[in-house]
C-alpha positions, 0 to 999 in steps of 0.5 A, a space after each residue: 194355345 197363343 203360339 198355336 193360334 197364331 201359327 194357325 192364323 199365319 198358315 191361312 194367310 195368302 202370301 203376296 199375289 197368292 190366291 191360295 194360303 200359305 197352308 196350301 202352298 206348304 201341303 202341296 209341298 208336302 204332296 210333291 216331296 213327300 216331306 212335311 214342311 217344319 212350318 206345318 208343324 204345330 202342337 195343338 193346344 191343351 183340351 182344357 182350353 181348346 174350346 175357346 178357339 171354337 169359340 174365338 172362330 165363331 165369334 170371329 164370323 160375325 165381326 165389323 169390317 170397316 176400311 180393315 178388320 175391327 176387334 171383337 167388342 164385349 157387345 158382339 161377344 155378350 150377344 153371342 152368349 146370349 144366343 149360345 146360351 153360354 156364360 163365359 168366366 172373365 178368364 176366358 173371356 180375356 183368352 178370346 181377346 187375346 185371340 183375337 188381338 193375335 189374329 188381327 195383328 195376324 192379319 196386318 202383317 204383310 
């Protein structure tokens, strides 16, 4: 599910001087030739885990943003569960951190 989040975070990144993601640019590739680009190519993830990205996606809404991005911390991920209504394992409380730690390196690459 790693390889697939991060292949997913890297797709909806907007190249350089770009307004539209690199997602948009591949499927209006796709659209023109008719060929599906190999980059838009992903194995989606298990559905025993696959949940957690829905999770990670939410939770990402409602992150802190300083002068960048900053990670989730415990504090906004207890709240969420506590609105939710959800008990996270610590397992997969540590798939949403890793998550989040792709996403936000993700996001740094220029």
């Amino acid at each position: 599910m790693l390889r697939y989040a991060q292949k997913e975070f890297e797709l909806d990144k907007h190249p350089k001087e770009s307004k539209a993601t690199l997602r948009a640019h591949l499927l209006s590739l796709y659209e023109q030739t008719g060929e599906m680009p190999v980059e838009l190519e992903n194995e989606p993830p298990n559905d025993a885990v696959a949940y957690l990205l829905g999770y990670f996606q939410q939770l990402s809404t409602a992150r802190q943003c300083g002068m960048s991005l900053n990670p989730l911390t415990f504090t906004e991920m207890e709240a969420w569960g506590r609105l939710y209504k959800m008990k996270l394992d610590s397992w997969e409380i540590d798939v949403i951190k890793q998550l989040d730690l792709i996403y936000l390196n993700t996001q740094m690459e220029h």
